[in-house]
Structure formats: C-alpha cells, structure tokens
C-alpha positions, 0 to 999 in steps of 0.5 A: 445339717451334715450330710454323710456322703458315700461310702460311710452314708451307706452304713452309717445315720445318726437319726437324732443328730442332725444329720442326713445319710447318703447311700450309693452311688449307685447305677442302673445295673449293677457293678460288682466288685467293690471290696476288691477295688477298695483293697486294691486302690484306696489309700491315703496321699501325704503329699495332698493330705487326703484320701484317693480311691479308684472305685468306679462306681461299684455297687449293687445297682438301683433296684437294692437301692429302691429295696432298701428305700421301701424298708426304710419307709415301712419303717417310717424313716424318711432321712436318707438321699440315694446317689444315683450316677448314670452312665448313658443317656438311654438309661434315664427313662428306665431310672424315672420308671423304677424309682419312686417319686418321693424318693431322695435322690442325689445325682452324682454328675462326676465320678473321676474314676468311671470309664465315661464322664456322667450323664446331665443332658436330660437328668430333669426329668428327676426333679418330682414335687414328691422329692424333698430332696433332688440334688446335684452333686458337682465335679469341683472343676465344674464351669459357671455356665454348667451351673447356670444350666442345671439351675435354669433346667430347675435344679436348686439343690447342689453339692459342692463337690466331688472328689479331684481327678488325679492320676491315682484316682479320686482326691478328697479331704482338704484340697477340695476346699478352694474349688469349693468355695469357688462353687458355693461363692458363685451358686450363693451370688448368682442364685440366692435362693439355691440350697447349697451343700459344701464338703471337703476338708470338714472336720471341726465347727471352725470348718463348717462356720467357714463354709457358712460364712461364705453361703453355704446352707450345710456341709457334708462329710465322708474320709473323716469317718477314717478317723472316728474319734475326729467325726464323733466330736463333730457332730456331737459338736455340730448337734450341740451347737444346733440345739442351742441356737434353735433353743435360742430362737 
C-alpha cells in the first residue's frame, strides 16, 4: 500500500490504486493560517535535495476533521487516516470524546515546526478494536527506548518518520531515508509482528523495494506530488506491480 501523507492526503485519494490518504494534521482547535505560512516559508533546499516548510500544524481543527469523516462514511468510503497532533496533555480526554471509535486515526508524535514538542504520554487511550488503523507517526530522531514504550503501551502501527528538524523548518524527501532505515530496521527486529510504514525520498519502485527489502510493510509518500508527472507513474507503477503479484498468487 502507498500512503499519501499530508498535505497532498488531504486533496488527493486514488481509491482503485492502492493507496490509502491521510488528511490533517489536525488539532483540537483550530489553527488558521495555513496559506500564508505556505507562501511564506515553503521551499525547496538544493543543498539537501528536498523540501523544508514551517507550517506549525495549520488547519482547521478536529471537528472539520470528524465533518469530513462522517461525509465519507454516508458515502461508504472508509480509506482515509485522519492525523491528529496534540499540543497538551489536557486535551486528550476531550479528543477520545469527540472522535468516533472507528475513526482511522494517525498521531503525528513530532512537528518540528510547532511551539512545543508533541504530546505521548497517555496517547493509548486511542488505541479502539473499532480503529483499523491507529498509527504512530515518528520523529526520525526518535530513540530505541521511545519505540519500546509506544509498542509496550499497544501500539503496532508506526511510520517511520517525520520531517528533519532544520533551522529553516522541517526537511523531507531523501535525507530522511538513513533515520528511516534505522526505525524500520529495529521496529522489524525488535517486533516482528509490527505494521510498518516507511517514507522519505520514495519516488520509484526501485524506492519502495529497498524499503521492502528491509521490513517495512508500505511505504508513503508526500513532496513528490510537486513533481506529478514523477507520482503518477508511481503509483500506476505500484498498482501494476500489485495486481500482478496478488494475480500471481
């Protein structure tokens, strides 16, 4: 599966393609301001060969988010992951209230462009048999023994990983690939039975079979829609590939 991660996740789904979208990320109250920050600090770095933003988590706030999710299940679409990011531990009990059980959700651990680190103390009190998906997403300096605590508070589920901290803001595309290979390289060892997403510098299926070939279960993508030319073929590719082998079976 290719995951389509935010921004691009939130205005883009390929339903027959294989892929899965996630919108957000979005908080308990709303954060305006979104265009402005993305005029003002998006750009691309040819010294890292990649894209660095400073967005902080603009978005208009967890009740659009479950609007939007209540439209898509009148409409019998079930695909798409919500990221949530929480800003203060007082929020959470306020969160499990209002958003449904079944509700996909991605908790987005790490925004380096925020005012305050993310919030993971009690955040498995979002984990719900109804949830197919309940993901964690991971900063890429995230520590073996912060891994070992998310897994031993239930999580299975993990994305490997966020954006790189720079001074400009946050840093995607390939630079990401070493911290992710560490993640998924211990997630896989460690706990075998863990579903593992793995993103950064995805862009063709040579990409994905690397992330493969060292455990991970799916890959994700996001920057690359910049280029669409580039993200078509991938996942037509991806598709492709998918069907022959299930076809195969």
């Amino acid at each position: 599966m290719i995951f389509i991660s935010p921004p691009f996740g939130n205005y883009l789904a390929f339903k027959d393609y294989n892929t899965i979208s996630i919108q957000g990320s979005y908080t308990l109250y709303p954060r305006p301001g979104l265009w402005s920050q993305v005029f003002k600090t998006l750009r691309y770095s040819f010294e890292h060969g990649g894209w660095i933003n400073k967005i902080g988590l603009r978005n208009p706030g967890i009740d659009v988010a479950i609007s939007r999710w209540k439209l898509d299940t009148e409409k019998s679409k079930h695909s798409t992951i919500y990221s949530v990011a929480i800003l203060d531990e007082k929020e959470i009990p306020e969160l499990v209230d209002k958003i449904p059980s079944s509700m996909n959700l991605e908790l987005n651990l790490s925004c380096p462009n925020a005012e305050k680190p993310m919030v993971v103390t009690g955040i498995h009190q979002f984990l719900h048999p109804d949830r197919k998906w309940c993901i964690v997403k991971l900063s890429p300096d995230s520590s073996e023994k912060k891994v070992d605590r998310l897994y031993l508070s239930g999580f299975r589920q993990f994305h490997c990983s966020n954006t790189i901290k720079t001074p400009n803001g946050g840093l995607s595309g390939r630079s990401l690939r070493p911290h992710t290979t560490r993640l998924v390289k211990y997630i896989r060892e460690k706990y075998p039975k863990s579903v593992i997403i793995a993103g950064g510098g995805v862009e063709n299926l040579d990409d994905v079979k690397y992330y493969q070939d060292i455990g991970a279960d799916h890959v994700s993508v996001s920057t690359i829609w910049f280029q669409p030319w580039i993200a078509w073929k991938l996942i037509y590719d991806f598709n492709k590939n998918t069907n022959k082998k299930n076809n195969d079976k």
